[in-house]
MISE-835333 format. One record per residue (C-alpha): residue number from 1; residue in three letters; x, y, z. Coordinates in steps of 0.5 Angstrom, whole numbers. Layout:
<sites>
NUM,ALA,X,Y,Z .
...
</sites>
This chain:
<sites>
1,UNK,0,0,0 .
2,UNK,2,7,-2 .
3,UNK,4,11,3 .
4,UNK,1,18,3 .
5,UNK,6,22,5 .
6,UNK,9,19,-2 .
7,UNK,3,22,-6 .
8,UNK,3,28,-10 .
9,UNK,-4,29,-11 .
10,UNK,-10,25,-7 .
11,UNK,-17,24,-11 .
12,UNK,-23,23,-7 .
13,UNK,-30,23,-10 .
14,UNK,-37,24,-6 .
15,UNK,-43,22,-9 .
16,UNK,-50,24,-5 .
17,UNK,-55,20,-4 .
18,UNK,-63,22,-4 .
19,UNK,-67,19,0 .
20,UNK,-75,18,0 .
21,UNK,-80,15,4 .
22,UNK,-85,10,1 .
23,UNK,-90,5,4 .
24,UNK,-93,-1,2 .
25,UNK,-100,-3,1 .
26,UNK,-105,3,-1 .
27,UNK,-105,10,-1 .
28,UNK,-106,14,5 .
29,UNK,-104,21,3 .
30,UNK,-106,28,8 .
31,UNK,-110,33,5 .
32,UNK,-107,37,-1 .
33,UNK,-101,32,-3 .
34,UNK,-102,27,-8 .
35,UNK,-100,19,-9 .
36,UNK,-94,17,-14 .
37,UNK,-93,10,-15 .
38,UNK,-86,7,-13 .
39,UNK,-83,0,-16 .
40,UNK,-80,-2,-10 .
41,UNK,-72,-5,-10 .
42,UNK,-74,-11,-6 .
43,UNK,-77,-18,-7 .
44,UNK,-83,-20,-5 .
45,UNK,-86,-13,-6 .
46,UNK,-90,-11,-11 .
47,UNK,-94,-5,-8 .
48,UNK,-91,2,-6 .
49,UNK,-93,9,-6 .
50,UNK,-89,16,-3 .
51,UNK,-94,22,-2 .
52,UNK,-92,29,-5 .
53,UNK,-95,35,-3 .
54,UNK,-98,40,-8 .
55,UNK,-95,47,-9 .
56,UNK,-95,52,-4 .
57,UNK,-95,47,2 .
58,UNK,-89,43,4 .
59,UNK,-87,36,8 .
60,UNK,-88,29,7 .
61,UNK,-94,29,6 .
62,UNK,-96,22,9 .
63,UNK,-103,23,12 .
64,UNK,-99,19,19 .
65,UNK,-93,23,18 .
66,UNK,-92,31,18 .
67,UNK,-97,32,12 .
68,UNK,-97,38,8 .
69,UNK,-97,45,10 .
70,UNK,-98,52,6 .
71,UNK,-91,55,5 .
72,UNK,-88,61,9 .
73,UNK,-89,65,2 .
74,UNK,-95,63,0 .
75,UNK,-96,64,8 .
76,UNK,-95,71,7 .
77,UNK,-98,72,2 .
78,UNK,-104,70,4 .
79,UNK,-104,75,11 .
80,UNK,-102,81,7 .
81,UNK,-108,80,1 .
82,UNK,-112,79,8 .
83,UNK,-110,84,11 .
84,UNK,-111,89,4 .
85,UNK,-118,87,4 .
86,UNK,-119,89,11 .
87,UNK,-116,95,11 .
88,UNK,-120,97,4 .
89,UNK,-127,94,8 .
90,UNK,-125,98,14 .
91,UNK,-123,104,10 .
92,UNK,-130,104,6 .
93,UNK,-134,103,12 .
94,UNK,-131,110,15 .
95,UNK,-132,113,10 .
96,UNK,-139,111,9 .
97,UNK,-140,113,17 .
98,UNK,-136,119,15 .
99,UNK,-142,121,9 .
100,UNK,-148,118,15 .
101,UNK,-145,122,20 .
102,UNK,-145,129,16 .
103,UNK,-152,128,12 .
104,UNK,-155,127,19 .
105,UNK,-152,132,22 .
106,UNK,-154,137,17 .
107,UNK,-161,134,17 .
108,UNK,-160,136,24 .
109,UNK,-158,142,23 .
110,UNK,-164,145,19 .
111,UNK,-160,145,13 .
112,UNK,-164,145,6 .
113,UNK,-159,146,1 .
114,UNK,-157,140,-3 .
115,UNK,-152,135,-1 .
116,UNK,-147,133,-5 .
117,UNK,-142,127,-4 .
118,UNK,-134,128,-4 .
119,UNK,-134,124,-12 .
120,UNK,-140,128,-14 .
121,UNK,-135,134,-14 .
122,UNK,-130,130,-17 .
123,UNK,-133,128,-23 .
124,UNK,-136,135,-23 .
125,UNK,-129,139,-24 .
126,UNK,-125,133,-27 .
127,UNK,-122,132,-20 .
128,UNK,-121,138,-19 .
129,UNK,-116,140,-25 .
130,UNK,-112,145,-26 .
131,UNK,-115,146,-32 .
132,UNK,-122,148,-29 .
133,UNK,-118,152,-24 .
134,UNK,-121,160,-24 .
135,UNK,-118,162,-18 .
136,UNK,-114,162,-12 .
137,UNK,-118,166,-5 .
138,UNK,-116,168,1 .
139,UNK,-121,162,4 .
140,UNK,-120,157,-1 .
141,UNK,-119,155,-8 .
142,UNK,-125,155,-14 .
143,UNK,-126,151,-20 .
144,UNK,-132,151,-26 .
145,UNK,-137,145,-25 .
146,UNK,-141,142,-28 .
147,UNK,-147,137,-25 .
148,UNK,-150,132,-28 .
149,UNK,-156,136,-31 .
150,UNK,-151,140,-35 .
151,UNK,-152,146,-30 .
152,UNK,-146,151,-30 .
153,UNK,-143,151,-22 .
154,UNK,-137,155,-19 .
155,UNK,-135,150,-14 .
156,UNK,-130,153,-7 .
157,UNK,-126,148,-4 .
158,UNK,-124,151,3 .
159,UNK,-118,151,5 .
160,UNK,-114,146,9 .
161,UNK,-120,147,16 .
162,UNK,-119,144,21 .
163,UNK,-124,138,20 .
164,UNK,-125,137,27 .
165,UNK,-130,143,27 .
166,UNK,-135,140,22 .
167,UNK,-140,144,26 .
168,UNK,-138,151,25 .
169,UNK,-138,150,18 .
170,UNK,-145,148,18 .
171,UNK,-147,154,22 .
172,UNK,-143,157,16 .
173,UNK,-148,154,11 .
174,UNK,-153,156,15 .
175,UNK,-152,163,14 .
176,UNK,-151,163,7 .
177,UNK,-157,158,6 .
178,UNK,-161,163,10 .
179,UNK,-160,169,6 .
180,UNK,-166,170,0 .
181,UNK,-165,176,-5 .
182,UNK,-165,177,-12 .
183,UNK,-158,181,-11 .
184,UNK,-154,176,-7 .
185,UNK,-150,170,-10 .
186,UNK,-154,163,-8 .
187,UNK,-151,158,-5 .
188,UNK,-153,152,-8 .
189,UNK,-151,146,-4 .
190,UNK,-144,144,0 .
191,UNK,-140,138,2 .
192,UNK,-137,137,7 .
193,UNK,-134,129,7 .
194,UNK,-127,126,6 .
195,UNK,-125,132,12 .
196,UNK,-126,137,6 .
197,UNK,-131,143,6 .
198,UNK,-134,145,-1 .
199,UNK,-139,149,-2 .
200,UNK,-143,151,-10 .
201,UNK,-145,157,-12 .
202,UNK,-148,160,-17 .
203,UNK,-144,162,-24 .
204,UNK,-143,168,-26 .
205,UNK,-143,169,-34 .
206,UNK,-140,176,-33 .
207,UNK,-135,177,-29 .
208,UNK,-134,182,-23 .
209,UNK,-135,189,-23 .
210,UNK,-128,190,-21 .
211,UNK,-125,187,-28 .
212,UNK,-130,192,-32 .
213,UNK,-129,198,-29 .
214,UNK,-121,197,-30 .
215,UNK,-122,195,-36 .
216,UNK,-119,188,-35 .
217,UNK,-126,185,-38 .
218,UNK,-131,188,-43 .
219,UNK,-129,196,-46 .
220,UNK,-132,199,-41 .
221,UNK,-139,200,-37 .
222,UNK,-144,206,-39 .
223,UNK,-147,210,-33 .
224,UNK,-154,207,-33 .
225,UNK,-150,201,-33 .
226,UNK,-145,203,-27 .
227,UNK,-151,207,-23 .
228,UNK,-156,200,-23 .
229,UNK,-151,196,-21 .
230,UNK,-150,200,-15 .
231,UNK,-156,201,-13 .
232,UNK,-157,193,-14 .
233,UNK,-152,193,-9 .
234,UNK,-153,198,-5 .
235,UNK,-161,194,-3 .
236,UNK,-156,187,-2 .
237,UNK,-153,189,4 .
238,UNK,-158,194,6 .
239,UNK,-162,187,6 .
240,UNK,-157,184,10 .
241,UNK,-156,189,16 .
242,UNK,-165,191,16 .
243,UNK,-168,185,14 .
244,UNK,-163,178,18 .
245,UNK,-165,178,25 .
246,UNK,-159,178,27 .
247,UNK,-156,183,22 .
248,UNK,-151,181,18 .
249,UNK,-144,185,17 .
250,UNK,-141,183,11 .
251,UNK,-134,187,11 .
252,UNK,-131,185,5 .
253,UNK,-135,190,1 .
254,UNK,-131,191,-6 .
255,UNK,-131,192,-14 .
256,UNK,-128,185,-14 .
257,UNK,-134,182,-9 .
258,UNK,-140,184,-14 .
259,UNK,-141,179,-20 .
260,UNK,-145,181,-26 .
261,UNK,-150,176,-28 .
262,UNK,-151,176,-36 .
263,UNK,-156,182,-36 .
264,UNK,-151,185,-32 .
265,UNK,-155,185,-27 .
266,UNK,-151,186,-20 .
267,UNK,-149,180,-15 .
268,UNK,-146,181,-8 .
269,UNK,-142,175,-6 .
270,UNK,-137,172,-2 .
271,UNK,-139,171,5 .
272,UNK,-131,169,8 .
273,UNK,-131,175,12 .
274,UNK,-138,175,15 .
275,UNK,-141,175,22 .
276,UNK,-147,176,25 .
277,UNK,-149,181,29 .
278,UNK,-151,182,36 .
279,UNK,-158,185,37 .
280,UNK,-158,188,45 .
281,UNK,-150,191,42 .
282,UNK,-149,196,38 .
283,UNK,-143,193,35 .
284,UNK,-138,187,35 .
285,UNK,-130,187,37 .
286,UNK,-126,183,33 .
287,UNK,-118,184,30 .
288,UNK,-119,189,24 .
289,UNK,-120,183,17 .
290,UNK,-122,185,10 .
291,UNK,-119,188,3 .
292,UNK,-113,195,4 .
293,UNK,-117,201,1 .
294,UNK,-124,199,3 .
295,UNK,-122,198,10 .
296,UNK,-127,203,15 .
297,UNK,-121,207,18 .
298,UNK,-125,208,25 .
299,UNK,-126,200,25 .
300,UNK,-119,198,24 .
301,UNK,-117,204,30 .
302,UNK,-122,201,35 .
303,UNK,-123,194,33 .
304,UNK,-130,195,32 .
305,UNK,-135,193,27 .
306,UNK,-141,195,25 .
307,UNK,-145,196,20 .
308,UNK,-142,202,18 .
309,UNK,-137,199,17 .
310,UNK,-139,196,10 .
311,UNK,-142,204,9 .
312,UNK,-135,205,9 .
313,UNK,-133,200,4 .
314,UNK,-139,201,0 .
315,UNK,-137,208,-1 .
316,UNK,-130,206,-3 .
317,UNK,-134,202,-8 .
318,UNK,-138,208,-11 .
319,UNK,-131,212,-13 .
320,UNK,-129,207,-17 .
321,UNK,-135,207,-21 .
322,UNK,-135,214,-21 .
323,UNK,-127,214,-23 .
324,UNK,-125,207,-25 .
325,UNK,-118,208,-21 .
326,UNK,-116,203,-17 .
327,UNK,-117,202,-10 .
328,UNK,-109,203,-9 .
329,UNK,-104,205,-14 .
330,UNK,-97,207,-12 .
331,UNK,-95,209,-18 .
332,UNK,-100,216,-15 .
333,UNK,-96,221,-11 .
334,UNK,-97,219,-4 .
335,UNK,-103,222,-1 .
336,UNK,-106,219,-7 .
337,UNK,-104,212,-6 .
338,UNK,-111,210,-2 .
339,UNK,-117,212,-7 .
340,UNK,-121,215,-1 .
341,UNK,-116,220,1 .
342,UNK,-115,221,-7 .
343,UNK,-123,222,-7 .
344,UNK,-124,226,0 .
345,UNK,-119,232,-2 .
346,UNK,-122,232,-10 .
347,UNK,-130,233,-8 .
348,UNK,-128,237,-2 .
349,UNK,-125,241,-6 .
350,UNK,-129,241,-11 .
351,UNK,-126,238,-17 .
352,UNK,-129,232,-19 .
353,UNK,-128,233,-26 .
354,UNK,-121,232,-25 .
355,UNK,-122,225,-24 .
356,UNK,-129,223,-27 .
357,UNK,-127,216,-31 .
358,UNK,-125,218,-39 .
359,UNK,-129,213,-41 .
360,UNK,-136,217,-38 .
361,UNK,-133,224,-40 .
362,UNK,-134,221,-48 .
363,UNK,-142,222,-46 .
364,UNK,-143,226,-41 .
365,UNK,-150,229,-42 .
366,UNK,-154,234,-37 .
367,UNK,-157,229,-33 .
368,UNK,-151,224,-32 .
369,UNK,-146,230,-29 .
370,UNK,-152,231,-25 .
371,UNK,-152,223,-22 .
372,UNK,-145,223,-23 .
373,UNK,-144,229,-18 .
374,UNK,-150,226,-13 .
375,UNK,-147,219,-14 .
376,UNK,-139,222,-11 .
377,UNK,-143,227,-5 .
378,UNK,-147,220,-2 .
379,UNK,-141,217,-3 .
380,UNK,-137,222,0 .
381,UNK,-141,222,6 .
382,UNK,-141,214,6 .
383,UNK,-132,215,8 .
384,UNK,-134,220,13 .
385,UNK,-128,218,18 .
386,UNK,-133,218,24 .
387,UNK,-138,212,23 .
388,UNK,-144,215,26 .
389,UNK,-144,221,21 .
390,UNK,-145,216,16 .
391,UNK,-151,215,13 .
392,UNK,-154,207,14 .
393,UNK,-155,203,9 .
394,UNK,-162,203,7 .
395,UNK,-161,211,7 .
396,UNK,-156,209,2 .
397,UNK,-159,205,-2 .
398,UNK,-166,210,-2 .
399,UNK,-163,216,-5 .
400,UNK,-159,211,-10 .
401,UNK,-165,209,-13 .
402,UNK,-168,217,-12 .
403,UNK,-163,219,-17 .
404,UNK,-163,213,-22 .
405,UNK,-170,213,-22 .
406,UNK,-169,221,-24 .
407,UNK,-166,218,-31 .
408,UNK,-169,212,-33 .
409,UNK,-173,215,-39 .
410,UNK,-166,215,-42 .
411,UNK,-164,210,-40 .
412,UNK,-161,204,-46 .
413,UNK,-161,196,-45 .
414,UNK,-153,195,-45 .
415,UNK,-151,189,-49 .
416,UNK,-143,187,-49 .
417,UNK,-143,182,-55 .
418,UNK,-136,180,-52 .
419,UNK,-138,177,-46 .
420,UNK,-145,173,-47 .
421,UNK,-144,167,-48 .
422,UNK,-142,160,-44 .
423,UNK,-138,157,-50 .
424,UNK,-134,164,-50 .
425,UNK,-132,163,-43 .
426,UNK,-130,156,-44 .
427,UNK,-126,157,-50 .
428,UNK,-121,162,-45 .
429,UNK,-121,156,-40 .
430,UNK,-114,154,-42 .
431,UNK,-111,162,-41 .
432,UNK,-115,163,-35 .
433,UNK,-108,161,-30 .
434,UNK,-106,167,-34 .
435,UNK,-109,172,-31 .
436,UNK,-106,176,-26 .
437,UNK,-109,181,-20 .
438,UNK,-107,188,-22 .
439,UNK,-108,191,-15 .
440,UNK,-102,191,-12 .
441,UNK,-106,189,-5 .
442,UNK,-111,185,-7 .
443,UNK,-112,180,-1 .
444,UNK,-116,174,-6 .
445,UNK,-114,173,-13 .
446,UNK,-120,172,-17 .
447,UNK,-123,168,-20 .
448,UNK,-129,166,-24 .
449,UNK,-136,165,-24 .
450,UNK,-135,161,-19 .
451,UNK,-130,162,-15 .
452,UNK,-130,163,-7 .
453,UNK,-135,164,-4 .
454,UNK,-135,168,-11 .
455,UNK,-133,174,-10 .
456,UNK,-135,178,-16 .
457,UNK,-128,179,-17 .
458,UNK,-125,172,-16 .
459,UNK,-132,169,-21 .
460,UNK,-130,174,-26 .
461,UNK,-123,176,-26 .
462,UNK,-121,170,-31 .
463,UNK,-127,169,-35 .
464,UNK,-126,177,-37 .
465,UNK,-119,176,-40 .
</sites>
């Protein structure tokens, strides 16, 4: 024998051997193996079986051995398909207590408008796309709809609220249901599931005031027209604080707040701002809120709203229908940034001319300088600093409607051929992320019709470009 000190290379070779178990006699599988037929390498043996699990389960598959068990993997999978199915029950099933809970609550609260479902909005703003954006607010973000009856809506969606105060915004709604007047925006309906709060107004074909008078939209606005339109307004918010038990305090009257419907028919809107007002107190104390160059003066030292505070604003409003000039504008000198400073020193001093809008002076006859010229006295009046030498609401609206009515022989149907039809409005629908708001301190980007709680400015602002 060699030794193997003596040997250059030591070769080994190693076989493995599989073993299986079979047994003789008939098959006696477990549950999800099958039996397979075995020749058996001893005499006298004729009749062998082995068991073999079926895939996705292991072990011998013997129904007296281990049997055969689902896999690890497939073990897995089956949790995590369970567990998706759960989560998908359990996510549907909240939701549908979520949708219960809210129609319940606003059945209980007495709210009548129609309720619309998270997926209705969705469907009705193409789940809410750029596209159908009008607008960017201070208080959320308004898109174009479209229901299923093929009605033209403007749909706010609020922004980011915290969704554990559902209560407060149906008390919102309920203000805003509450309120019944041919020259206020209606709210048609809301929607307050998925921790969301949207709201449906009526779309407003024309724009808002604000883009007519700044030439923004349309080549401008007779007088007739501009004196109705104030008047109209003037009867909406004398409405609110005369007629609403308790009185409603709007405080964010402006040009951009009054829609035009397509008649040119006047619609005050967004009620972001609003507040009720007490009936044993004269008036409420709140952090001054509202738009620069509309705000009462007295309001914002003393932190007191009233409704002479909307007085304030609406007579703001009755400059910019007389001049056409901006609310604030730095390219003026400085005392004249403010629109109502620029207003107060040139009626005071008698030179309304100097700032009477171009486009009026093109056809100023005898009776429109007259209006024009009680219009800018009432007006002036209306920004007396003192709130209590402001005339009321329902005295503002009354001698309006005195002067208008002093004219209306004359008066000529205005028709703008530009701005009548729906089609032309979504034929502009790709360039309404285009406008821009010229105020230099605009608190609420405009948006169309249907846009915040629409403010006039925010439901036509696009629509008019």
């Amino acid at each position: 024998m060699e030794s193997f000190e003596n040997s250059s290379l030591v070769s080994m070779d190693v076989q493995f051997v599989r073993m299986g178990w079979w047994l003789q006699g008939e098959c006696r599988c477990s549950e999800n193996a099958r039996c397979v037929g075995v020749s058996p390498p001893i005499e006298g043996v004729s009749a062998a079986y082995r068991c073999q699990c079926v895939e996705g389960f292991e072990g011998d598959g013997f129904r007296d051995g281990l049997g055969c068990r689902r896999g690890v993997a497939a073990g897995a999978s089956l949790m995590t398909g369970l567990t998706l199915i759960f989560c998908c029950i359990r996510k549907r099933s909240k939701l549908r207590s979520r949708s219960r809970k809210s129609k319940q609550l606003c059945k209980t609260a007495g709210i009548t408008i129609p309720i619309y479902t998270y997926k209705e909005m969705e469907k009705a703003t193409d789940f809410f796309s750029d596209k159908r954006r009008l607008g960017i607010g201070a208080y959320g973000t308004v898109y174009l709809g479209k229901l299923n009856n093929n009605d033209w809506v403007a749909i706010k969606k609020i922004r980011n609220r915290n969704s554990d105060i559902v209560e407060q915004v149906i008390n919102e709604i309920k203000l805003l249901s509450s309120v019944s007047h041919p020259n206020l925006v209606r709210l048609l309906g809301c929607s307050i599931e998925k921790e969301e709060q949207i709201l449906l107004y009526e779309f407003m074909p024309n724009g808002t005031l604000s883009q007519h008078l700044h030439r923004e939209k349309g080549s401008g606005l007779p007088w007739p027209v501009r004196l109705a339109i104030a008047v109209e307004t003037a009867q909406a918010i004398s409405y609110l604080h005369n007629a609403m038990n308790p009185p409603i305090f709007h405080r964010d009257i402006k040009s951009s707040n009054i829609l035009l419907d397509h008649n040119y028919k006047s619609k005050v809107a967004d009620f972001g701002l609003s507040r009720l007002g007490m009936i044993e107190l004269s008036h409420i104390s709140t952090a001054p809120q509202g738009t620069p160059g509309y705000l009462d003066p007295d309001y914002h030292q003393h932190f007191q709203l009233s409704d002479k505070s909307d007085v304030y604003s609406f007579g703001v409003v009755l400059i910019e229908i007389i001049t056409g000039l901006r609310v604030v504008d730095f390219s003026r000198c400085q005392n004249e940034v403010n629109l109502a400073n620029l207003a107060v020193d040139r009626i005071g001093r008698g030179c309304l001319d100097e700032i009477i809008d171009p486009f009026l002076g093109q056809n100023l006859d005898s009776w429109t300088l007259l209006s024009v010229e009680k219009v800018a006295e009432l007006a002036f009046r209306c920004l007396a600093f003192q709130r209590d030498m402001r005339p009321s609401m329902m005295e503002v609206a009354t001698e309006l409607e005195q002067i208008r009515l002093s004219g209306l022989s004359d008066e000529k149907p205005f028709k703008n051929p530009e701005l009548n039809s729906i089609g032309l409005f979504m034929s502009s629908t790709s360039s309404m992320d285009t406008g821009t708001d010229f105020s230099p301190v605009s608190v609420e980007d405009s948006w169309r019709s249907d846009q915040s709680s629409p403010s006039s400015n925010s439901l036509l602002n696009h629509v008019t470009r």
